[in-house]
C-alpha positions as CSV (number, residue, x, y, z in Angstrom):
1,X,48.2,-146.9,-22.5
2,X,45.7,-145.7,-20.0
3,X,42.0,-146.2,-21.2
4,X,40.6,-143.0,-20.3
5,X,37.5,-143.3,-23.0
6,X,35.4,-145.9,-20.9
7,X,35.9,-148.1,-24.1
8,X,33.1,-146.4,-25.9
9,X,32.9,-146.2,-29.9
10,X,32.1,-143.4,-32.1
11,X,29.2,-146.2,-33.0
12,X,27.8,-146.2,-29.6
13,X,27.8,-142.3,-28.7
14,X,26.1,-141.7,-31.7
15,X,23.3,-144.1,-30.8
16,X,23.2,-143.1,-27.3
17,X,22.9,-139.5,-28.6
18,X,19.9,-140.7,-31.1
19,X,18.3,-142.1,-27.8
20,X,17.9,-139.5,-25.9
21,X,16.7,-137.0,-27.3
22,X,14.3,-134.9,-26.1
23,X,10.3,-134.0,-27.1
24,X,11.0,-130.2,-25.7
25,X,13.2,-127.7,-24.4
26,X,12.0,-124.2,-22.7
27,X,13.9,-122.2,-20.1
28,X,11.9,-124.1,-17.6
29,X,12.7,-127.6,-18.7
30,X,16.6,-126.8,-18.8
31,X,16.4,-125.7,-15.6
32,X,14.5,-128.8,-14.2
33,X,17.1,-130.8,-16.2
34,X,19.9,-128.4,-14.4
35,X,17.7,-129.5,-10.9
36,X,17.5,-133.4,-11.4
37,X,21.7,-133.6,-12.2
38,X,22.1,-130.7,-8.5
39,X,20.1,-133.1,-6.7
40,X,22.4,-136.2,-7.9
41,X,25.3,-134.1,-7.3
42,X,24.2,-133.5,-3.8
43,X,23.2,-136.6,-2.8
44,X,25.8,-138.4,-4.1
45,X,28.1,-135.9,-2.5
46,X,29.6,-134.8,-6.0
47,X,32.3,-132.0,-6.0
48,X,30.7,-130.8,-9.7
49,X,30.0,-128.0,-11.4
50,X,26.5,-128.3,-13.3
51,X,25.3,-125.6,-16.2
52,X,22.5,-125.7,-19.1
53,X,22.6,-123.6,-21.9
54,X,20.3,-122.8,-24.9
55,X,22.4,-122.7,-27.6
56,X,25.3,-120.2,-25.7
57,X,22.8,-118.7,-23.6
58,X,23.7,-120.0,-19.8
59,X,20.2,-120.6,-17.9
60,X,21.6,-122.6,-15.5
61,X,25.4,-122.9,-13.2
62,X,25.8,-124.4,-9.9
63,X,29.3,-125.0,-8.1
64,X,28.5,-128.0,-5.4
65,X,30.7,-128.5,-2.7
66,X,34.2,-129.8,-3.6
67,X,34.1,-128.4,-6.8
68,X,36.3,-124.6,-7.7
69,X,36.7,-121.8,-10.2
70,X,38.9,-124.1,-12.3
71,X,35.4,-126.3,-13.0
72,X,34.2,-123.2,-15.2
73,X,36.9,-123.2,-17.4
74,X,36.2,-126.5,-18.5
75,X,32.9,-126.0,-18.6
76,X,33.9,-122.9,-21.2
77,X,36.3,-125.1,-23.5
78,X,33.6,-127.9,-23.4
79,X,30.8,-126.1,-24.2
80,X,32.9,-124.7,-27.6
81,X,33.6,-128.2,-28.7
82,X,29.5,-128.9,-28.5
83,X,28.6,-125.4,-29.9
84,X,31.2,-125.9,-32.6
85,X,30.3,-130.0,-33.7
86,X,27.0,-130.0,-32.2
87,X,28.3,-133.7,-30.4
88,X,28.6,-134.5,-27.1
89,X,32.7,-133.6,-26.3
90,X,33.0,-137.8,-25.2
91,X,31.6,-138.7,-29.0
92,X,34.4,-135.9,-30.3
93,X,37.2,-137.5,-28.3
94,X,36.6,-140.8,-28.9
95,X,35.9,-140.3,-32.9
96,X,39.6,-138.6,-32.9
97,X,41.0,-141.2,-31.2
98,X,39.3,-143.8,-33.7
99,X,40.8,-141.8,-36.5
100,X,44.0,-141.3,-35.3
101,X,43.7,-137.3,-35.6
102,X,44.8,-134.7,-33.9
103,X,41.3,-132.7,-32.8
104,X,42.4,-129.6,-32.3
105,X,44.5,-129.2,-35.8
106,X,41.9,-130.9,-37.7
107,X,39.5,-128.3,-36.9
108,X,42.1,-125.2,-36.0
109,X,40.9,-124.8,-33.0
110,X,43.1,-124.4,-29.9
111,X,43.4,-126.7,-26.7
112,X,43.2,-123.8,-24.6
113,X,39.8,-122.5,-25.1
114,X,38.6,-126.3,-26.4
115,X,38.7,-129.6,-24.6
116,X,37.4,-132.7,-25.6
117,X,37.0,-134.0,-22.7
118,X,34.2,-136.0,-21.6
119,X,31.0,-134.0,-20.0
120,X,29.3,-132.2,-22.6
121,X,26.0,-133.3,-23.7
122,X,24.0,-131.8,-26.7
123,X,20.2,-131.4,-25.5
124,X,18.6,-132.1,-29.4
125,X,14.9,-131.8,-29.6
126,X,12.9,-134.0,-31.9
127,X,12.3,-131.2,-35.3
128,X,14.5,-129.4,-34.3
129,X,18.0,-130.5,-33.9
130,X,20.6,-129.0,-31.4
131,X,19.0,-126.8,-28.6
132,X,21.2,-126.4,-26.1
133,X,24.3,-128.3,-23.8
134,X,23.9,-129.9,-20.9
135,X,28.0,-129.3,-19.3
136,X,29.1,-131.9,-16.1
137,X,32.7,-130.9,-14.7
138,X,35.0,-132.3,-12.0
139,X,34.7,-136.0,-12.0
140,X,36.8,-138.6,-14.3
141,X,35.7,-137.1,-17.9
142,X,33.8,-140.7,-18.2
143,X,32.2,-139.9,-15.2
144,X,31.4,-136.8,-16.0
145,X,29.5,-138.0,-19.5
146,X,27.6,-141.1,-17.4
147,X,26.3,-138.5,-15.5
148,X,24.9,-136.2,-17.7
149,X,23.5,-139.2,-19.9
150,X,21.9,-140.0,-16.1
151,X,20.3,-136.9,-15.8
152,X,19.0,-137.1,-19.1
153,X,17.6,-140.1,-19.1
154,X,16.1,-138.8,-15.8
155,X,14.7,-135.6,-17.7
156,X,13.0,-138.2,-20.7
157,X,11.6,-140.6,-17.7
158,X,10.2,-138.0,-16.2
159,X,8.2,-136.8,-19.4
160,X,7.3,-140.3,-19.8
161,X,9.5,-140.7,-22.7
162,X,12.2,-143.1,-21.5
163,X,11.7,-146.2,-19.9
């Protein structure tokens, strides 16, 4: 079988989740979050699709070069799975896999407008829980996550609350 999980655990997404979250989160700061993973994107040459949402509410969408109209569907079925669990979509995958369930019948929800695939990140603010999504799509879905736990970490170093 093809590991396409990175060879995280349930375990470990939930700690990495734990770790980053964040001490605010206005427009403005999901847009600079939104900013730091475009710049990555560009200079890394990335052909991604990038959006931040409060709660279901899109503030920011950017299609770099490389990446198409088929990047915003994903985006769409990912952000469902986060809205819906309030997990990041790689934490979702890899706890059915641990299981041995079937996702999408476990929670009767449909492959077609949900995809556990990884590259959507919760954005959960200290007192306050789940805020709003950070969504990566159209690298390896492990890719995809590293990234967005990248710009993240970027966002926390930034505020001086990461090192």
């Amino acid at each position: 079988m093809v590991e396409t999980t990175g060879g995280f655990t349930s375990k470990g997404l939930a700690l990495e989740a734990r770790t980053l979250v964040l001490p605010s989160l206005t427009q403005a700061e999901a847009i600079e979050i939104g900013e730091i993973a475009r710049k990555i994107g560009m200079d890394r040459n990335l052909p991604i699709a990038i959006e931040v949402r409060l709660k279901d509410w899109v503030v920011f969408h950017v299609s770099l070069p490389g990446s198409d109209q088929s990047n915003d569907g994903w985006i769409a079925r990912k952000a469902r799975v986060t809205m819906a669990t309030e997990h990041s979509t790689m934490y979702e995958r890899v706890l059915a896999e641990e299981l041995g369930i079937n996702w999408y019948e476990t929670h009767s929800l449909s492959e077609e407008s949900h995809a556990i695939h990884g590259g959507s990140l919760p954005l959960n603010v200290t007192g306050l829980g789940f805020t709003g999504i950070l969504l990566i799509s159209g690298l390896p879905q492990v890719q995809d996550h590293l990234l967005g736990v990248e710009v993240i970490a970027e966002f926390l170093a930034r505020k001086g609350e990461l090192q």
